[in-house]
C-alpha positions as YAML, in Angstrom:
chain: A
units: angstrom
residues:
- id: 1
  name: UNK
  ca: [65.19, 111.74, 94.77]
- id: 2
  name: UNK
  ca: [61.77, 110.23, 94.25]
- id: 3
  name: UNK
  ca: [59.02, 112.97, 95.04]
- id: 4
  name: UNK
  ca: [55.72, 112.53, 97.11]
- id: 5
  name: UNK
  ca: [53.49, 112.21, 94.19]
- id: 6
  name: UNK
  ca: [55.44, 109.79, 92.39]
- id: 7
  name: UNK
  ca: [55.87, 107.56, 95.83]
- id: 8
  name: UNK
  ca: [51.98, 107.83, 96.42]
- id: 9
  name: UNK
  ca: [51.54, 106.19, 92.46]
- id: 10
  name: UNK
  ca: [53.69, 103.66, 93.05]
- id: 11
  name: UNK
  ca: [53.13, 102.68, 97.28]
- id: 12
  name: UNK
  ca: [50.35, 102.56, 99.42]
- id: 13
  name: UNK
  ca: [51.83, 103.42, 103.02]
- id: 14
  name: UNK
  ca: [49.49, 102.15, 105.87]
- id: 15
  name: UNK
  ca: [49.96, 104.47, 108.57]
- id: 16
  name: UNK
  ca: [48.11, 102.62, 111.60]
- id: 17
  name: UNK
  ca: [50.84, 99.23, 110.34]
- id: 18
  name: UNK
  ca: [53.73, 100.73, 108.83]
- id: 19
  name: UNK
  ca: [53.42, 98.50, 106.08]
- id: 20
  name: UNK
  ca: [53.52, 99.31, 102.34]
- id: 21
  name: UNK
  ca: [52.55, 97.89, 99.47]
- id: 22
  name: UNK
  ca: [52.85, 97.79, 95.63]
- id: 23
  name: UNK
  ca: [50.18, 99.88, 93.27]
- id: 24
  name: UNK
  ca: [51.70, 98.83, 90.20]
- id: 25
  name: UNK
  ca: [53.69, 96.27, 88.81]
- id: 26
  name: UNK
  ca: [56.92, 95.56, 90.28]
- id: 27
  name: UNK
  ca: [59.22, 92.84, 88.78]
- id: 28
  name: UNK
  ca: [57.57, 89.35, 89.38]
- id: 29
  name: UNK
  ca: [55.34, 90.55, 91.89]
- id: 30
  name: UNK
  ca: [51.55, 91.84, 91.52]
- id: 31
  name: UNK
  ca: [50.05, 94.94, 92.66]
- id: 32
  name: UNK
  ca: [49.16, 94.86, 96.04]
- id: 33
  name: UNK
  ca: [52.15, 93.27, 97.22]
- id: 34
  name: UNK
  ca: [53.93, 93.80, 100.22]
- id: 35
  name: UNK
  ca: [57.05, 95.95, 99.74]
- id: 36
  name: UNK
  ca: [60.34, 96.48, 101.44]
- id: 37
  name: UNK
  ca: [62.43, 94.05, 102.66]
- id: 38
  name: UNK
  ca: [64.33, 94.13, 105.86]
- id: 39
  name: UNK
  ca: [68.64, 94.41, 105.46]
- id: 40
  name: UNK
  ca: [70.95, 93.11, 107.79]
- id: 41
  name: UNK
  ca: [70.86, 96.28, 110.25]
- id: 42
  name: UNK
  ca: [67.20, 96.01, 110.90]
- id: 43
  name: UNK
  ca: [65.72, 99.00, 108.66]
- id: 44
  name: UNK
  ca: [62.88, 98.25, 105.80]
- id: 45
  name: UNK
  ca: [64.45, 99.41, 102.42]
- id: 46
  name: UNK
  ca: [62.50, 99.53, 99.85]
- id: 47
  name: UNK
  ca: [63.59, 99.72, 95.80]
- id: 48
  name: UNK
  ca: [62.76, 102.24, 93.50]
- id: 49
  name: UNK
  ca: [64.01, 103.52, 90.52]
- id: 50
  name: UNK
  ca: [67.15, 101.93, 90.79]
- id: 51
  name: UNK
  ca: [67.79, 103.29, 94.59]
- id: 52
  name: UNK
  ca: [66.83, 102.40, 97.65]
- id: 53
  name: UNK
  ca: [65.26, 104.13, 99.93]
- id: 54
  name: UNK
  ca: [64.46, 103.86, 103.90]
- id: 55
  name: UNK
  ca: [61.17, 102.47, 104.91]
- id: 56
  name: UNK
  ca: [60.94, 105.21, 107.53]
- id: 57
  name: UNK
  ca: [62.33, 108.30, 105.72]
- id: 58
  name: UNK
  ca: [59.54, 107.43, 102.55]
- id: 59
  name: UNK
  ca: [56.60, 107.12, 105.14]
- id: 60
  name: UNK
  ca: [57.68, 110.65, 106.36]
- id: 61
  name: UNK
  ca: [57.62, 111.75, 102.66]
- id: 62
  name: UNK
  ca: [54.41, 109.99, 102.34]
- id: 63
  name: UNK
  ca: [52.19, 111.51, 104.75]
- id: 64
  name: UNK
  ca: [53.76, 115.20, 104.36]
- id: 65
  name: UNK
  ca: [54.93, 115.02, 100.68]
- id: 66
  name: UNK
  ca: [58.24, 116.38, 102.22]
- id: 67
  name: UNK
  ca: [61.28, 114.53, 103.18]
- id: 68
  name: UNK
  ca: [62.42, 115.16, 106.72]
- id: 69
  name: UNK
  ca: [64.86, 118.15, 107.21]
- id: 70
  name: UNK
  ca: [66.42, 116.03, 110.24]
- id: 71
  name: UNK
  ca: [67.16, 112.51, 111.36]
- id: 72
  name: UNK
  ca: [63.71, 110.47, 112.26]
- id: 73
  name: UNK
  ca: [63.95, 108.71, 115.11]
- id: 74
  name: UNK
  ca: [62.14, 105.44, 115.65]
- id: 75
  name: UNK
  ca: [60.33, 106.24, 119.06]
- id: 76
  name: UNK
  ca: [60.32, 102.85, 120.27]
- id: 77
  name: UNK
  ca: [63.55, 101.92, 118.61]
- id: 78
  name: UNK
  ca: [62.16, 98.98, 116.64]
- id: 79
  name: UNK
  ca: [63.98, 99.66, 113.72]
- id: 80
  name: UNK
  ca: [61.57, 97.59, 111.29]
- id: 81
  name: UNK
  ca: [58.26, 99.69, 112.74]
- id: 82
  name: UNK
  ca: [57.29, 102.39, 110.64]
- id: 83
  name: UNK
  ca: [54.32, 103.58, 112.00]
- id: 84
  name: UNK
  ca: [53.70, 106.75, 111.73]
- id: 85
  name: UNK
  ca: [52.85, 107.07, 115.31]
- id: 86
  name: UNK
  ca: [56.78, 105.63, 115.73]
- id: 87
  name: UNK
  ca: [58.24, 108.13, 113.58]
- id: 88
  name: UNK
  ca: [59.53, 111.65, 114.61]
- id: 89
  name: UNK
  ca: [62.17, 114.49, 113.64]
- id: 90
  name: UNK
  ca: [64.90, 115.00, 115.70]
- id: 91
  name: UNK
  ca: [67.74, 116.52, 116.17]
- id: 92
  name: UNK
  ca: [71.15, 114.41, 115.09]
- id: 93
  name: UNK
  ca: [71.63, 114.74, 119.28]
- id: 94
  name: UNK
  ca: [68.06, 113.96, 120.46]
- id: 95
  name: UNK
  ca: [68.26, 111.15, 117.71]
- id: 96
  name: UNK
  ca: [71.21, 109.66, 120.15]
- id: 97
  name: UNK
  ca: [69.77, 110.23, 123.40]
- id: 98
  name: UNK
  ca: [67.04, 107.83, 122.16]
- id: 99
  name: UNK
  ca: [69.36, 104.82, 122.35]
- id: 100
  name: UNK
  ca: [70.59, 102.12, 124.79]
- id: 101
  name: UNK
  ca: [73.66, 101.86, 125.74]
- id: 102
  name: UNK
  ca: [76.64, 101.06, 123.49]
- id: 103
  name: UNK
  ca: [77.84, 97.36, 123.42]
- id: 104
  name: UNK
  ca: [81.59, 97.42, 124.17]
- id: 105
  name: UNK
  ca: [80.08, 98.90, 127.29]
- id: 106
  name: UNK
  ca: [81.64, 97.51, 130.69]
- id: 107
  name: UNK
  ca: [78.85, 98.18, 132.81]
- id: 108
  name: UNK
  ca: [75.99, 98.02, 130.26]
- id: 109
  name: UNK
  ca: [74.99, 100.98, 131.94]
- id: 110
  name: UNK
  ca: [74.01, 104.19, 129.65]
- id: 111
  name: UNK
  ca: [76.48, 106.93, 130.52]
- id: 112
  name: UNK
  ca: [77.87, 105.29, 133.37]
- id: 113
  name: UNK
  ca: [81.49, 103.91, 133.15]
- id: 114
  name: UNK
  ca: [83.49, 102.31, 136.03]
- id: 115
  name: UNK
  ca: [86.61, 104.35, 137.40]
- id: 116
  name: UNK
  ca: [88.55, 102.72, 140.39]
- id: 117
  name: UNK
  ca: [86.08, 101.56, 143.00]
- id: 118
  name: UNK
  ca: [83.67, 104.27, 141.63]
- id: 119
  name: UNK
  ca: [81.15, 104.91, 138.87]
- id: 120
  name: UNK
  ca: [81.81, 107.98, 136.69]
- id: 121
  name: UNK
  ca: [78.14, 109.21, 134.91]
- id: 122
  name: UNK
  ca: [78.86, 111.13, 131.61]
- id: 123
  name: UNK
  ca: [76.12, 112.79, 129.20]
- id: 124
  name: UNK
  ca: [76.82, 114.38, 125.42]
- id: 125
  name: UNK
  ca: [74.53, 117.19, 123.96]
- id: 126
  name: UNK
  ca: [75.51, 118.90, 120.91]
- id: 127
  name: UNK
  ca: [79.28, 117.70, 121.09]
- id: 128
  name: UNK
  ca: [79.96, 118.43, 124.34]
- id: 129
  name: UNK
  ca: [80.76, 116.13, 126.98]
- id: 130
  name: UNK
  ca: [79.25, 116.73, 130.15]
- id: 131
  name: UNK
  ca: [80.91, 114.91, 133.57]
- id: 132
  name: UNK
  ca: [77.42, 114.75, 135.66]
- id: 133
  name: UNK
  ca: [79.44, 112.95, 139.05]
- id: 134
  name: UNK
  ca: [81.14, 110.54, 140.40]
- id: 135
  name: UNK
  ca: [79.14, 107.96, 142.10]
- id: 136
  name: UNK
  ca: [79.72, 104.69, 144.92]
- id: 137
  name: UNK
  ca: [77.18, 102.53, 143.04]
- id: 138
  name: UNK
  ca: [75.85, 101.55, 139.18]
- id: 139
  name: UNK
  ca: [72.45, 102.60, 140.48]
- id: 140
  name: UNK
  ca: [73.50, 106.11, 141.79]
- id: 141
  name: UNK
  ca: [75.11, 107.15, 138.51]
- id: 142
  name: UNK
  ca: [72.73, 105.25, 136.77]
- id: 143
  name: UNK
  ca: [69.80, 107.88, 138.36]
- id: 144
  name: UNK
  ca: [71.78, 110.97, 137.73]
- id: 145
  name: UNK
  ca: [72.32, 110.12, 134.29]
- id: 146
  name: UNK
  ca: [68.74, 109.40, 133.70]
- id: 147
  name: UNK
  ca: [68.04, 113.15, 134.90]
- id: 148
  name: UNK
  ca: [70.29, 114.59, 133.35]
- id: 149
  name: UNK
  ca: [69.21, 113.08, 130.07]
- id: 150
  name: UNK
  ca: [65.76, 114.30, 130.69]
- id: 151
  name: UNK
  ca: [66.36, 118.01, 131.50]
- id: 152
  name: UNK
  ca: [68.89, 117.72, 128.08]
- id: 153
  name: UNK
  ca: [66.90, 115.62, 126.08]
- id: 154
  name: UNK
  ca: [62.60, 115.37, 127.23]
- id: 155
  name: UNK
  ca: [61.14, 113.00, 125.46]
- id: 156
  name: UNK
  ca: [63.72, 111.91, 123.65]
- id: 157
  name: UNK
  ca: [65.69, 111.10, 126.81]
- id: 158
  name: UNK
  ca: [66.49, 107.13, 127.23]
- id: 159
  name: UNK
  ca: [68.63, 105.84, 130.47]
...
């Protein structure tokens, strides 16, 4: 693994854009060239050494000269902004609260799944499953969900 001082002699992280760019020669391209390149899952990757390395993970290196002990989580979930302002630690959990909902879902609902004529509202925090209730509407499980992913998750809560 590439250490902060060797990152900082090869990139230039802008912290205020996210973006980073070459200090020395690298293939084809001249110093001061824009680095990274976004894959097919939406992260920046950039090249170094013969690995590759998340945009994200290296601007957390960058501006502690550490590399996170935990997931980052992209606050916004724009996957290509690395900010630094985007960028925070969390735990595998809080890094899963701060998500939509999944996309086989049938009511496209976060933690809310239909169950007869009913809504059932559902919540996981450290591998366990919590049942919150079982609701009439979308919007009435959809509300309890949302507080129950705040008082489990703060900040990091997303209904």
């Amino acid at each position: 693994m590439i250490t902060a001082d060797e990152l900082r002699k090869m990139l230039h992280y802008n912290p205020d854009t996210g973006e980073w760019a070459w200090l020395v020669r690298k293939g084809r391209g001249a110093p001061g060239r824009r680095a990274g390149k976004t894959y097919h899952n939406g992260y920046v990757r950039i090249m170094m050494a013969g690995k590759t390395y998340a945009a994200h993970r290296l601007a957390f290196l960058y501006m502690t000269g550490e590399w996170p002990e935990t997931p980052l989580d992209l606050i916004n979930m724009d996957k290509d902004d690395n900010r630094w302002c985007n960028l925070r630690q969390a735990s595998p959990s809080c890094n899963k609260a701060n998500t939509t909902h999944l996309r086989n879902s049938k009511t496209r609902v976060k933690g809310v799944s239909p169950k007869g004529s009913r809504y059932v509202a559902t919540i996981t925090c450290k591998s366990i499953l919590y049942h919150i209730g079982s609701f009439k509407t979308i919007e009435e499980a959809s509300k309890a969900y949302a507080a129950r992913a705040k008082e489990l998750f703060g900040e990091f809560a997303r209904a």
